[in-house]
Z-matrix of the N, CA and C atoms (Angstrom, degrees):
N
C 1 1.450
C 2 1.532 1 107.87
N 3 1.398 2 117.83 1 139.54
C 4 1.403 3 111.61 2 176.64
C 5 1.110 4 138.11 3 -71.61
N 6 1.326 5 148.23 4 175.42
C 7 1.353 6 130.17 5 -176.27
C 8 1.472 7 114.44 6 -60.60
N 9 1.267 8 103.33 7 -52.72
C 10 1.930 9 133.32 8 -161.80
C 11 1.887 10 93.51 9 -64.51
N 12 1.410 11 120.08 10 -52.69
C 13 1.560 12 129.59 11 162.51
C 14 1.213 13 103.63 12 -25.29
N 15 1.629 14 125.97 13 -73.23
C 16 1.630 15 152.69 14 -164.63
C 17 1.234 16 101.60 15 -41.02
N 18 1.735 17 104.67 16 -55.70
C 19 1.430 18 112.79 17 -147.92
C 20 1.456 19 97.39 18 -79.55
N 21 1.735 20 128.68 19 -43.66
C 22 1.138 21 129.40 20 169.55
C 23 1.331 22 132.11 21 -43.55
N 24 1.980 23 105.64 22 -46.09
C 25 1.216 24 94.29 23 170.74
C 26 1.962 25 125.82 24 -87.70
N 27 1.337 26 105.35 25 -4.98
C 28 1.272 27 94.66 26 163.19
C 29 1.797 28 126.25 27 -67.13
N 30 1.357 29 106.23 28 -37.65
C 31 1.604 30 125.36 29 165.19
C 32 1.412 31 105.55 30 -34.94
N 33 1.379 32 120.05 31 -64.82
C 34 1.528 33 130.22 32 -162.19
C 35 1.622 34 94.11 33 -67.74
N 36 1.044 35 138.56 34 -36.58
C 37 1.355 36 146.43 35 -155.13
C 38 2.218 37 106.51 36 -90.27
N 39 1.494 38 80.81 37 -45.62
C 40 1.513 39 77.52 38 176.82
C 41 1.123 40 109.15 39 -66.70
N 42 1.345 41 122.28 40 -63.89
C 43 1.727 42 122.34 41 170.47
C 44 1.638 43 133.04 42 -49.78
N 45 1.358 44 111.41 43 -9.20
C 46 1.494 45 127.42 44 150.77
C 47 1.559 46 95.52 45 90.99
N 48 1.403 47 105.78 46 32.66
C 49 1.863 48 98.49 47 -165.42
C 50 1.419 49 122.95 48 -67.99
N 51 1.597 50 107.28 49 -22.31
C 52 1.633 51 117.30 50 -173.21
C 53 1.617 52 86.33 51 -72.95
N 54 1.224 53 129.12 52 -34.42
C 55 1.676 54 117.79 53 -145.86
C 56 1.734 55 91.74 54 -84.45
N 57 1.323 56 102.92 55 -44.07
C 58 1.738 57 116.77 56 173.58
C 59 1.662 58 115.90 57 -51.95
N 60 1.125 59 105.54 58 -28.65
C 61 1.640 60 116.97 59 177.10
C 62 1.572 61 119.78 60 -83.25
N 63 1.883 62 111.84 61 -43.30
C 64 0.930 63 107.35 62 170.06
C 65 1.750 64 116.03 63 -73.70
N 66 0.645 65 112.34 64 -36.24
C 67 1.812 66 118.65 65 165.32
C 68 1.226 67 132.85 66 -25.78
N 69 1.802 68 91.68 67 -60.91
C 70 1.495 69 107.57 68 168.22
C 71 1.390 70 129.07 69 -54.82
N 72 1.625 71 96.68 70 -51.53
C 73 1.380 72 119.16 71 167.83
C 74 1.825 73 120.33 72 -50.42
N 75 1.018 74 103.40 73 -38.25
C 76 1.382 75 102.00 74 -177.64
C 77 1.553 76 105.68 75 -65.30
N 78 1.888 77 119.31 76 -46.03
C 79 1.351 78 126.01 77 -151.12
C 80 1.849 79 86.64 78 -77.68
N 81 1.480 80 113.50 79 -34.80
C 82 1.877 81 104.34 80 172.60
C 83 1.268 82 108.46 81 -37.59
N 84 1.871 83 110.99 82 -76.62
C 85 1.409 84 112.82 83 178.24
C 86 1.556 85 137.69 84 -34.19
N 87 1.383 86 101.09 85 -54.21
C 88 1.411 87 103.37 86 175.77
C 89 1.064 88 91.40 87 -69.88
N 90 1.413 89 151.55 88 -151.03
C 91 1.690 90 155.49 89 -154.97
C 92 1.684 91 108.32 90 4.05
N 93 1.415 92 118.87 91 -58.34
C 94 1.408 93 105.07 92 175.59
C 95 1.739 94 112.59 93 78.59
N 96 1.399 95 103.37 94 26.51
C 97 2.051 96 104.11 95 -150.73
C 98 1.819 97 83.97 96 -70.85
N 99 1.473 98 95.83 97 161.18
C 100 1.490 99 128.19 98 174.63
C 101 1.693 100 102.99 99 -35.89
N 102 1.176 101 118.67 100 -35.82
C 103 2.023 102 117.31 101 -133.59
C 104 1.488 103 77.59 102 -168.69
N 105 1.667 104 106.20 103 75.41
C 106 1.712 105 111.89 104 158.15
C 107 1.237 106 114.50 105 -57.76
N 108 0.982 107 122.08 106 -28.37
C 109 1.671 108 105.74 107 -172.97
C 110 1.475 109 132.29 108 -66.44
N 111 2.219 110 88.30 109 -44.88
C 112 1.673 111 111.15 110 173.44
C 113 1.619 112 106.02 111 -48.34
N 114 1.932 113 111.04 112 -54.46
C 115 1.423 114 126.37 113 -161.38
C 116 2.242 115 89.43 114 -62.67
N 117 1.008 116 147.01 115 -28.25
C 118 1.021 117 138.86 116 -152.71
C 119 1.459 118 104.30 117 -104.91
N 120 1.500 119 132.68 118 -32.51
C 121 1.303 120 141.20 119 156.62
C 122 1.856 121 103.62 120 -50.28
N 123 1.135 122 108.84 121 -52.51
C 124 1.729 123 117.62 122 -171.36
C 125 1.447 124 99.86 123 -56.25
N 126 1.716 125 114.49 124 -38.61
C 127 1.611 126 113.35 125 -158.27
C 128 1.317 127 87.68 126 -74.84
N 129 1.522 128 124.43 127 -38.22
C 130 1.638 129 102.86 128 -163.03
C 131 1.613 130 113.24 129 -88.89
N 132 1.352 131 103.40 130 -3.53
C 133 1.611 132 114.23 131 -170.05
C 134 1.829 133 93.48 132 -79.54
N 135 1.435 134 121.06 133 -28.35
C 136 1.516 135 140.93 134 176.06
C 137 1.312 136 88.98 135 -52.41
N 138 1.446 137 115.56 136 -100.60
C 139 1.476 138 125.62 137 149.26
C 140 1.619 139 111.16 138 34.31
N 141 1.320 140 90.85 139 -89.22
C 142 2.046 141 99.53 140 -167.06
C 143 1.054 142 94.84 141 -78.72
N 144 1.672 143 151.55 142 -22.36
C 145 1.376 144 129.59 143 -178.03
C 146 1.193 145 105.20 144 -77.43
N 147 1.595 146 125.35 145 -33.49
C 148 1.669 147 136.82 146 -171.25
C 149 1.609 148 96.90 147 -58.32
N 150 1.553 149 112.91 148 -47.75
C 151 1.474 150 108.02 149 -165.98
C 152 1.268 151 114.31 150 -52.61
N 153 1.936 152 109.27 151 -42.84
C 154 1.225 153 115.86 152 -172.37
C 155 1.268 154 129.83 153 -73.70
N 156 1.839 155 103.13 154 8.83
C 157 1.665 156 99.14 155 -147.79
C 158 1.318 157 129.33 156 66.40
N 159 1.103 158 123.32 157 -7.98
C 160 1.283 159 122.52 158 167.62
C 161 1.752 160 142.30 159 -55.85
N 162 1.944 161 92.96 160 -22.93
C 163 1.060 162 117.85 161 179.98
C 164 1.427 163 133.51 162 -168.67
N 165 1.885 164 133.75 163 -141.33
C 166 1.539 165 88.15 164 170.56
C 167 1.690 166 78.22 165 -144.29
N 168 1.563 167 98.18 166 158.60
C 169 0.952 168 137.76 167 -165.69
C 170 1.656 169 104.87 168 -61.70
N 171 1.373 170 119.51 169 141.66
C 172 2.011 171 123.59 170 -165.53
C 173 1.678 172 101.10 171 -72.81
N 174 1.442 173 122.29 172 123.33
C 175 1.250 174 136.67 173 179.85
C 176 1.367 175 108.33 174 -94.14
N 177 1.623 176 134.90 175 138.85
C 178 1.197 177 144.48 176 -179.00
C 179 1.365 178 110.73 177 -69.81
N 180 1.854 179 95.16 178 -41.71
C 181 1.788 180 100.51 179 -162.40
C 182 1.929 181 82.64 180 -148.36
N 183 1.839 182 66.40 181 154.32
C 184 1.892 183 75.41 182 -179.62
C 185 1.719 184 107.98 183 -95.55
N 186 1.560 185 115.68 184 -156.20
C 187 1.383 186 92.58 185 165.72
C 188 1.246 187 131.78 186 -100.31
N 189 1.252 188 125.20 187 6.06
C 190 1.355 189 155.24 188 165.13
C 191 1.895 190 92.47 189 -50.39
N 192 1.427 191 106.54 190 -64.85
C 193 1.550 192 121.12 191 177.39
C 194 1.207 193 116.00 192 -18.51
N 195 2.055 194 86.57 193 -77.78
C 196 1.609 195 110.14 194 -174.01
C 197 1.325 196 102.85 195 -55.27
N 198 1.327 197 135.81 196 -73.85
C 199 1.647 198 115.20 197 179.27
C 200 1.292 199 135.76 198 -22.94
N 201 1.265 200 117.42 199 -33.75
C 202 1.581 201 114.40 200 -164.75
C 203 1.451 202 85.20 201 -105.31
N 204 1.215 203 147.07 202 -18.71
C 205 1.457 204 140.22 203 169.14
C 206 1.595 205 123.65 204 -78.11
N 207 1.941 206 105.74 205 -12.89
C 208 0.745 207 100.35 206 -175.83
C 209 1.721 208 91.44 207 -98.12
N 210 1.544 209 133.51 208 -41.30
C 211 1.039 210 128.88 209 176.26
C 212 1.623 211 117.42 210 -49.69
N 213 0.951 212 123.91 211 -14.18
C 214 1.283 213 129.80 212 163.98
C 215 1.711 214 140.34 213 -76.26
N 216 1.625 215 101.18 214 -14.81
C 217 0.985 216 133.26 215 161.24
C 218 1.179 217 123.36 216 -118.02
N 219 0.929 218 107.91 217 10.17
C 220 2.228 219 127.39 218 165.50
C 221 1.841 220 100.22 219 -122.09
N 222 1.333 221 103.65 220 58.11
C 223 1.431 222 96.67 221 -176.74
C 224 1.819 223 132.06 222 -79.64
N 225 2.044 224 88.30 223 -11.50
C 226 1.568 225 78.54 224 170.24
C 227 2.082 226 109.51 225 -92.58
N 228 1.140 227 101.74 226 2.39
C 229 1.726 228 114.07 227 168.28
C 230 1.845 229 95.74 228 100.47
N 231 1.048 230 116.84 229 14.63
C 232 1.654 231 106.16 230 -173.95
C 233 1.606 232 127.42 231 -73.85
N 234 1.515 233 108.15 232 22.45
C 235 1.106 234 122.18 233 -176.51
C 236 1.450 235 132.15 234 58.63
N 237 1.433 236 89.38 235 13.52
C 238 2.082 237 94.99 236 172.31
C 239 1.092 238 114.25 237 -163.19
N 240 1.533 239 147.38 238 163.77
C 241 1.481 240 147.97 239 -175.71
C 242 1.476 241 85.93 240 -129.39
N 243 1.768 242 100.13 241 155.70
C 244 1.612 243 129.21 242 149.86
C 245 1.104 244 107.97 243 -48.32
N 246 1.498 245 111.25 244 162.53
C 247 1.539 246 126.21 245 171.16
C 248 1.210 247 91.70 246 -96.23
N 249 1.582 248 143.03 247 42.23
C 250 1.886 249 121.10 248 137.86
C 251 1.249 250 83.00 249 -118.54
N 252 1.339 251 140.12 250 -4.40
C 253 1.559 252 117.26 251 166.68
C 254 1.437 253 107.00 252 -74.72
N 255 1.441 254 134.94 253 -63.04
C 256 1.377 255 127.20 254 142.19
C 257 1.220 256 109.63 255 43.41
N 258 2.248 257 79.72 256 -100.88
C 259 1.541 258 113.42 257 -157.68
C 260 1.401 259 102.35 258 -46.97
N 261 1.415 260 126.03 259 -61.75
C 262 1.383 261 147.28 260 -172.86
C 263 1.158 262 106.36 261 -53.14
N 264 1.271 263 139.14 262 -26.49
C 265 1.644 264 130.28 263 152.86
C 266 1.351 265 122.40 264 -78.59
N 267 1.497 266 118.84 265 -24.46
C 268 1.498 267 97.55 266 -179.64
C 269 1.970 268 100.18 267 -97.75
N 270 1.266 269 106.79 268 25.27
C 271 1.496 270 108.38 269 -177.53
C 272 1.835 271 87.14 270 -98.73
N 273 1.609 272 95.01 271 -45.14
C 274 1.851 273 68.39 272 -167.13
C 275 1.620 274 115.02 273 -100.52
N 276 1.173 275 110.51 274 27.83
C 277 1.567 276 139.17 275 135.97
C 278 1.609 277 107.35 276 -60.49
N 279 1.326 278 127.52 277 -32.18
C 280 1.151 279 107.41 278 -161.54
C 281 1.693 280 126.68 279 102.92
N 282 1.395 281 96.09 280 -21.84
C 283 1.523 282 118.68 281 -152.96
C 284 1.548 283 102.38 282 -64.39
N 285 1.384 284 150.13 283 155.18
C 286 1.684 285 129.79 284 116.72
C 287 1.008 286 129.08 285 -28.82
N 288 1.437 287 117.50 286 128.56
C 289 1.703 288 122.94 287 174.67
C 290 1.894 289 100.17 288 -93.07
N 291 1.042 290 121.19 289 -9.44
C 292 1.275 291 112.42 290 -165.77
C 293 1.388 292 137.28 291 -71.57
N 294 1.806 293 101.88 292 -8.00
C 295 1.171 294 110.75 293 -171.30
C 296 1.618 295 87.62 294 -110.94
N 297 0.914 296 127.79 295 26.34
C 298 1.398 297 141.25 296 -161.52
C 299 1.954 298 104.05 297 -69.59
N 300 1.137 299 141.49 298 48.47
C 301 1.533 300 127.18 299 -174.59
C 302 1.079 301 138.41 300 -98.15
N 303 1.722 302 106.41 301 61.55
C 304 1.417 303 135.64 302 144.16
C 305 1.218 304 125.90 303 -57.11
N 306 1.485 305 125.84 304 148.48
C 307 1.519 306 111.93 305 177.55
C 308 1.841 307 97.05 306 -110.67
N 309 1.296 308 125.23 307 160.21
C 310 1.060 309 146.49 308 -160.49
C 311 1.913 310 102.84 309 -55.18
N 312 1.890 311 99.41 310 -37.06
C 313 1.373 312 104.47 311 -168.45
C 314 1.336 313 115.80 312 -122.08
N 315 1.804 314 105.91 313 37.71
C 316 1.560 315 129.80 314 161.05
C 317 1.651 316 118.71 315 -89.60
N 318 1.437 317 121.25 316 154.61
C 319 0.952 318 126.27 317 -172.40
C 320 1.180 319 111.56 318 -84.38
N 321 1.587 320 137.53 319 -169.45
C 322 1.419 321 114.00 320 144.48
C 323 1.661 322 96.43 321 -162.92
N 324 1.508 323 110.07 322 121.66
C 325 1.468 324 120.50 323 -136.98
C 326 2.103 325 85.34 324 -99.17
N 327 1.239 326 129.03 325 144.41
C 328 1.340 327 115.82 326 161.79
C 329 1.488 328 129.45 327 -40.59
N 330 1.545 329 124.08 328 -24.45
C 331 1.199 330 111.57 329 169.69
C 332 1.937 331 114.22 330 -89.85
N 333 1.319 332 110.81 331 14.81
C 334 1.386 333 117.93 332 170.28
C 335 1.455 334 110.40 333 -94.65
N 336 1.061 335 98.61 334 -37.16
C 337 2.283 336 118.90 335 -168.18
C 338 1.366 337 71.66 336 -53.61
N 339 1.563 338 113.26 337 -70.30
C 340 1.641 339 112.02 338 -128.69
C 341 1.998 340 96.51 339 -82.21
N 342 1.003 341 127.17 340 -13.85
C 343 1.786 342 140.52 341 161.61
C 344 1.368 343 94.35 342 -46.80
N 345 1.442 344 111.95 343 -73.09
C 346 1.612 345 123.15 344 -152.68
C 347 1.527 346 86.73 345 -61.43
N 348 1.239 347 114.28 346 -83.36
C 349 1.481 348 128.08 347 -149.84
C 350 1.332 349 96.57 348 -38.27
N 351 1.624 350 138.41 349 -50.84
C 352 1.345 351 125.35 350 162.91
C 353 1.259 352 137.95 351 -26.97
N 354 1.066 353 97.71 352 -36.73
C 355 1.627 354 125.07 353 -171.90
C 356 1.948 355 98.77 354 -60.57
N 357 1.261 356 93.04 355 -43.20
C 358 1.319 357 104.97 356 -172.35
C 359 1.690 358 120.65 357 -101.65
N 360 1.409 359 119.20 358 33.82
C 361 1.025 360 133.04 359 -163.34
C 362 2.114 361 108.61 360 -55.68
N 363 1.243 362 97.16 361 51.84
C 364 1.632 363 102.37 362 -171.49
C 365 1.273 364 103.45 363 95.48
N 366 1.277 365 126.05 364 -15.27
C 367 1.869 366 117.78 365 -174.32
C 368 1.455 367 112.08 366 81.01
N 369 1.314 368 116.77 367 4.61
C 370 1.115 369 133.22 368 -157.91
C 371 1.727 370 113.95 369 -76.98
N 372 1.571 371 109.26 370 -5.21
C 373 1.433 372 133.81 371 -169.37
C 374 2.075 373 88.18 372 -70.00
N 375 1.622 374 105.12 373 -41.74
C 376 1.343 375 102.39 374 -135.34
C 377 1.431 376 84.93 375 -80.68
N 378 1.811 377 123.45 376 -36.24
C 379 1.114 378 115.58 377 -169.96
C 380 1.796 379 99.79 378 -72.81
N 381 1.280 380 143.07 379 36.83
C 382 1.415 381 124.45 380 175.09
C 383 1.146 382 106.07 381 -99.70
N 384 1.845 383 106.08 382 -31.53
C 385 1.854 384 106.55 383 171.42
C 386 1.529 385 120.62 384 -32.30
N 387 1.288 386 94.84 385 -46.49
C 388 1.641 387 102.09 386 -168.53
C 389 1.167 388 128.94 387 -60.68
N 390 1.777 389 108.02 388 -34.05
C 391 1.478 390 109.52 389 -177.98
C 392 1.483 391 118.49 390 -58.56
Protein backbone atom coordinates (compact mmCIF):
# COMPACT_ATOMS: atom_id res chain seq x y z
CA UNK A 1 0.00 0.00 0.00
CA UNK A 2 1.40 3.41 -0.65
CA UNK A 3 2.40 5.89 1.66
CA UNK A 4 -0.22 8.76 0.51
CA UNK A 5 -3.06 5.44 0.60
CA UNK A 6 -1.75 4.93 4.52
CA UNK A 7 -1.91 8.39 5.28
CA UNK A 8 -5.53 8.75 3.83
CA UNK A 9 -6.77 5.86 5.30
CA UNK A 10 -5.51 6.55 8.70
CA UNK A 11 -7.19 10.27 8.34
CA UNK A 12 -10.64 8.66 7.59
CA UNK A 13 -10.18 6.39 10.63
CA UNK A 14 -9.07 9.00 13.09
CA UNK A 15 -12.05 11.12 12.30
CA UNK A 16 -14.37 8.01 12.47
CA UNK A 17 -15.69 8.84 8.86
CA UNK A 18 -16.62 5.19 7.71
CA UNK A 19 -18.62 4.88 11.16
CA UNK A 20 -20.17 8.57 10.38
CA UNK A 21 -21.12 7.33 6.88
CA UNK A 22 -22.52 4.16 7.87
CA UNK A 23 -24.84 6.00 10.35
CA UNK A 24 -26.00 8.36 8.05
CA UNK A 25 -26.76 5.79 5.71
CA UNK A 26 -28.69 3.76 7.92
CA UNK A 27 -30.92 7.02 9.28
CA UNK A 28 -31.55 7.53 4.94
CA UNK A 29 -32.83 3.96 4.91
CA UNK A 30 -34.85 3.82 7.80
CA UNK A 31 -36.80 7.30 7.03
CA UNK A 32 -36.23 6.95 3.25
CA UNK A 33 -37.31 11.05 3.18
CA UNK A 34 -38.33 12.50 -0.34
CA UNK A 35 -34.90 14.89 -0.73
CA UNK A 36 -31.97 12.74 0.99
CA UNK A 37 -29.73 15.26 0.83
CA UNK A 38 -32.00 18.22 2.56
CA UNK A 39 -33.00 15.15 5.35
CA UNK A 40 -28.97 14.52 5.72
CA UNK A 41 -27.85 18.30 6.09
CA UNK A 42 -30.83 18.45 8.97
CA UNK A 43 -29.25 15.10 10.55
CA UNK A 44 -25.94 16.80 10.89
CA UNK A 45 -27.38 20.31 11.61
CA UNK A 46 -29.17 17.85 14.73
CA UNK A 47 -25.67 16.88 15.31
CA UNK A 48 -24.09 20.48 16.00
CA UNK A 49 -27.16 21.75 17.85
CA UNK A 50 -27.06 18.34 20.10
CA UNK A 51 -23.32 19.19 20.77
CA UNK A 52 -24.29 22.57 21.87
CA UNK A 53 -27.21 21.62 23.85
CA UNK A 54 -29.15 23.28 21.72
CA UNK A 55 -31.08 20.29 20.74
CA UNK A 56 -31.33 16.50 20.40
CA UNK A 57 -29.37 14.32 18.68
CA UNK A 58 -31.10 12.14 15.11
CA UNK A 59 -32.81 8.82 16.44
CA UNK A 60 -33.00 5.62 14.17
CA UNK A 61 -36.16 4.34 15.96
CA UNK A 62 -38.64 5.92 18.11
CA UNK A 63 -40.11 4.19 21.10
CA UNK A 64 -42.99 2.82 19.49
CA UNK A 65 -39.85 1.03 17.38
CA UNK A 66 -38.00 -0.17 20.36
CA UNK A 67 -41.13 -1.97 21.65
CA UNK A 68 -42.13 -3.93 18.81
CA UNK A 69 -38.32 -4.81 18.26
CA UNK A 70 -38.08 -5.57 21.54
CA UNK A 71 -41.34 -7.82 21.54
CA UNK A 72 -39.94 -9.55 18.79
CA UNK A 73 -37.04 -10.66 20.50
CA UNK A 74 -39.04 -11.47 23.75
CA UNK A 75 -40.97 -13.97 21.73
CA UNK A 76 -42.09 -16.28 24.45
CA UNK A 77 -43.51 -12.68 26.21
CA UNK A 78 -41.30 -13.15 29.50
CA UNK A 79 -40.61 -9.64 29.80
CA UNK A 80 -36.82 -9.56 29.10
CA UNK A 81 -34.12 -10.72 26.46
CA UNK A 82 -30.36 -12.05 26.87
CA UNK A 83 -27.51 -9.90 26.37
CA UNK A 84 -26.73 -11.72 22.72
CA UNK A 85 -30.24 -10.80 21.94
CA UNK A 86 -29.16 -7.23 22.90
CA UNK A 87 -25.97 -7.49 21.08
CA UNK A 88 -27.87 -8.83 17.96
CA UNK A 89 -30.23 -5.91 17.97
CA UNK A 90 -28.05 -3.13 18.28
CA UNK A 91 -25.85 -4.98 15.45
CA UNK A 92 -28.71 -4.84 13.12
CA UNK A 93 -29.32 -1.30 14.23
CA UNK A 94 -26.05 -0.77 12.99
CA UNK A 95 -25.09 0.09 16.49
CA UNK A 96 -21.47 -0.91 18.37
CA UNK A 97 -21.62 -3.85 20.54
CA UNK A 98 -18.37 -2.93 22.17
CA UNK A 99 -19.24 -0.81 24.82
CA UNK A 100 -21.76 -3.42 25.44
CA UNK A 101 -21.46 -4.21 29.69
CA UNK A 102 -23.91 -6.78 30.27
CA UNK A 103 -23.00 -9.97 31.83
CA UNK A 104 -24.04 -13.18 29.99
CA UNK A 105 -26.55 -14.01 33.12
CA UNK A 106 -28.35 -10.43 33.21
CA UNK A 107 -31.75 -9.73 32.30
CA UNK A 108 -32.74 -6.97 30.16
CA UNK A 109 -36.29 -5.67 30.95
CA UNK A 110 -38.01 -3.36 27.87
CA UNK A 111 -37.57 -0.27 29.79
CA UNK A 112 -33.63 -1.09 29.81
CA UNK A 113 -33.55 -2.08 25.76
CA UNK A 114 -35.19 1.17 25.14
CA UNK A 115 -32.52 3.29 28.06
CA UNK A 116 -29.55 1.58 26.39
CA UNK A 117 -30.52 1.79 22.81
CA UNK A 118 -30.89 5.63 23.48
CA UNK A 119 -27.78 5.81 24.74
CA UNK A 120 -26.75 4.90 21.37
CA UNK A 121 -28.84 7.08 19.28
CA UNK A 122 -26.52 6.18 15.99
CA UNK A 123 -23.31 7.03 18.13
CA UNK A 124 -23.75 10.03 16.53
CA UNK A 125 -22.98 12.05 20.02
CA UNK A 126 -19.24 11.01 19.37
CA UNK A 127 -19.12 12.24 15.80
CA UNK A 128 -20.37 16.00 17.11
CA UNK A 129 -16.80 16.47 18.70
CA UNK A 130 -15.52 16.74 15.37
CA UNK A 131 -17.52 19.35 13.82
Amino acid sequence: MAASEQQGRDYLQRHRIPELLHRLGALLLYHRPERPREFLIQALERVKAGRGAEGEYPHLMDEANLAAMFQLLDVVGQGHITPAQYREALKTLGLSTEDVQFGDDVNITLDVFKEEVCIYPLSLQAFARKF
